[in-house]
N, C-alpha and C positions, 0 to 999 in steps of 0.2 A: 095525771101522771101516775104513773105504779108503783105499787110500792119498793120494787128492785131500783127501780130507774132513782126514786127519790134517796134512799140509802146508799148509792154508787154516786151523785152529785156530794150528800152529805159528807160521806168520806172522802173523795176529791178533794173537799173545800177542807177537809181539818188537813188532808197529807200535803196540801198546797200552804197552808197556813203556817202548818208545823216548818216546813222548809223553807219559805217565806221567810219567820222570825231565825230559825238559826243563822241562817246566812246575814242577816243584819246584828244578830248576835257575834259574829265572829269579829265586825268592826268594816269589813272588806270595805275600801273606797274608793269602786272602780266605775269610773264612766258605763252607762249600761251601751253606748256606741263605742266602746274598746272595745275591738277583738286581739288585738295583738298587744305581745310584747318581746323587745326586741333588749337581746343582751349582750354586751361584747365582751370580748375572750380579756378578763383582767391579765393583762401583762404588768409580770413582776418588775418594779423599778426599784426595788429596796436595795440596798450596798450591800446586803446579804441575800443571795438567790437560792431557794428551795426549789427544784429544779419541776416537783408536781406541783406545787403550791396554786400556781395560776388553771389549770385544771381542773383542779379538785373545786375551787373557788367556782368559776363561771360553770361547771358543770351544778355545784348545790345549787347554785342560783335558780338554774332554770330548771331542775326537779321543784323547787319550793313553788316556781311560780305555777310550774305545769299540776301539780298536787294540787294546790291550795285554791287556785283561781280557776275560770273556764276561758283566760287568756291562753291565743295558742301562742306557743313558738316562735317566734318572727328571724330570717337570717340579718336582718337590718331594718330601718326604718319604720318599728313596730307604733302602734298608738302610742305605743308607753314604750319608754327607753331606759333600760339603765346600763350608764358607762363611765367605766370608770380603771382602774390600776392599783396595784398593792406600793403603796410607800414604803413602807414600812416589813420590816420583819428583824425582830432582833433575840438576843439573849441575855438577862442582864441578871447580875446577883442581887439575892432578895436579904433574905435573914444572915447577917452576917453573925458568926460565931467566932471568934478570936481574930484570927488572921484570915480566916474566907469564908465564903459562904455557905451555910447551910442550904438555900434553897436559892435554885434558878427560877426565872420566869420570863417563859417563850411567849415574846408579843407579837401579835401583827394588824398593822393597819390598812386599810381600803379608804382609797377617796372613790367617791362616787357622784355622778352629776345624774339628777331623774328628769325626765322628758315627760309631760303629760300633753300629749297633743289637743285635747278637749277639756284641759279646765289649766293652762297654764299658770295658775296663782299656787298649784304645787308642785311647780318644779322645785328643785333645789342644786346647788351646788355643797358637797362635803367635802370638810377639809380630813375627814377623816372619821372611819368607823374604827374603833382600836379593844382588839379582846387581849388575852391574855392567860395563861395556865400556869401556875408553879409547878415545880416538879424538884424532888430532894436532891443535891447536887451529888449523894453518893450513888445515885441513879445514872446508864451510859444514855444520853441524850438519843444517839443514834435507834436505840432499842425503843425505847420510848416514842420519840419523834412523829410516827404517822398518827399515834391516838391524839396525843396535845395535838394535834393540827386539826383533828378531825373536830374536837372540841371546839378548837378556837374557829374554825370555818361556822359550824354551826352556829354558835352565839353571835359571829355576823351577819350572817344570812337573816336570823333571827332580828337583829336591828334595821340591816336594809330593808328587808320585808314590810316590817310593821312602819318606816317611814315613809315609804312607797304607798304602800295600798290601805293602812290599817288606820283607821282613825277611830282610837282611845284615849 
């Protein structure tokens, strides 16, 4: 063998190697026979409806999974399933200061049910994933509003994610 030929394998095997360990590095725990995942549209059932709420929701969703994994898309019946609805969405006084409150905080919850078509011992049912943001009450909620949600979408996305696929 030449000497090109043996330095083009050698390097192979380290950029194989290297990529190899990160991706087990990350945690990722996905059946190597899933290709798909499949996510449905969270519809809001909270007694308070944010009328993007459910949007913005199933749209993070399937960015994180399309980013983060080589799971494609699925419109239904993916390898992997998650479905689920927003319970929850509320606003409730925090820091009370005499007679009201100094600080709000905009909650919302997601139940979510996971499907793993190839290893069902992790499926799960949730009774709820639930973030949360304060914000000072002499702040108009409405101006505010899309960033705390964007916040709070993220840090759920962030727990369904790592319940679903992550095993740390």
């Amino acid at each position: 063998m030449s000497h090109s030929k043996l330095k083009f394998l050698l390097l192979s095997f380290i950029v194989l190697s290297i990529t190899g360990c990160f991706y087990k590095f990350t945690g990722a725990d996905i059946p190597a026979q899933a290709k798909t995942i499949s996510i449905s549209y969270f519809e809001n059932k909270a007694a308070l409806i944010e009328s993007s709420l459910s949007q913005i929701l199933t749209d993070a969703l399937k960015d994180r999974f399309s980013s983060q994994t080589a799971l494609n898309i699925a419109t239904s019946d993916g390898d992997l399933q998650v479905i689920g609805h927003i319970s929850d969405y509320s606003i409730t006084p925090q820091a009370i200061q005499g007679d009201k409150a100094a600080q709000n905080r905009l909650s919302i919850t997601v139940k979510v049910d996971y499907i793993n078509r190839y290893d069902p011992s992790k499926d799960f049912e949730s009774s709820g994933f639930t973030q949360y943001e304060d914000y000072s009450s002499t702040e108009d909620l409405n101006s505010i509003q899309d960033d705390l949600i964007e916040k709070i979408v993220d840090k759920i996305v962030d727990e369904i994610f790592n319940k679903t696929v992550v095993n740390w």
